[in-house]
KOLLUMBA-264526 format. One record per residue (C-alpha): z, y, x; residue in one letter. Coordinates in steps of 0.25 Angstrom, whole numbers, plus 5000, padded with zeros to 4 digits. Layout:
N
ZYXA/...
% end
This chain:
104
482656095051X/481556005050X/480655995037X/481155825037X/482755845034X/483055855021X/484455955017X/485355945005X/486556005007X/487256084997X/488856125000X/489856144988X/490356294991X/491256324980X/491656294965X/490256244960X/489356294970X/488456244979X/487556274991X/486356184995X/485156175002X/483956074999X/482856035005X/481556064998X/482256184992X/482256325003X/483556374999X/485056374999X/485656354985X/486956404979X/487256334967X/488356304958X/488356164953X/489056084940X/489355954937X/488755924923X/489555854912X/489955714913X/489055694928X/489655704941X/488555774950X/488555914952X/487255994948X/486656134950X/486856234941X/485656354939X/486756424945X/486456464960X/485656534970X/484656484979X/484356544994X/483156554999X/483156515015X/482956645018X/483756705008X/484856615012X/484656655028X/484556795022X/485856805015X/486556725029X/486156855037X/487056925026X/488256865027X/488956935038X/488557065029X/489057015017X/490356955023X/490457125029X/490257155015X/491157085007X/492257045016X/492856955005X/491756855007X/491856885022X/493256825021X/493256715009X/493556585011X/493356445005X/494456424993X/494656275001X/495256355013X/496456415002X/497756355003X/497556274990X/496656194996X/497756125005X/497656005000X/496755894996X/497155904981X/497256034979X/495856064987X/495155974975X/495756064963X/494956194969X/493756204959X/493156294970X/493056164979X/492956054968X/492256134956X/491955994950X/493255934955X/493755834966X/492655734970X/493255594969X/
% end
């Protein structure tokens, strides 16, 4: 990557948790967010942990162990693959998905 591309991604990864990566800061955070009362943007809670890049690198050589393990975690799957997410409407009622409800 070069030093002149800027990154600002972050990825909702269930209920009200967050991962993202910024530039300017060296890590990989995992956060839950809120949506305060009466505004409409999400914000961060103190909730959260933030990887190091070479914690983060670190913890990715463990996965296959950790998926040994544990096999539950091995073999979970997103809640959107459940059959209650077959439809359009009934996708938009799981809080897991939508913690802060259906975007209009």
């Amino acid at each position: 990557m070069c030093d002149d591309q800027t990154v600002n991604y972050k990825r909702h990864i269930g209920g009200g948790h967050y991962v993202s990566v910024t530039t300017g800061f060296y890590c990989v955070d995992f956060r839950k967010f809120f949506i305060p009362y009466g505004q409409h943007d999400v914000k961060p809670t103190r909730k959260g942990v933030a990887l190091r890049i070479y914690e983060w690198a670190e913890m990715r050589k463990m996965i296959d162990s950790i998926n040994n393990d544990y096999p539950a975690l091995g073999t979970a799957f997103p809640c959107y693959m459940q059959d209650d997410h077959n439809n359009q409407e009934s996708a938009f009622q799981c809080s897991e998905c939508f913690p802060f409800g259906a975007v209009v």
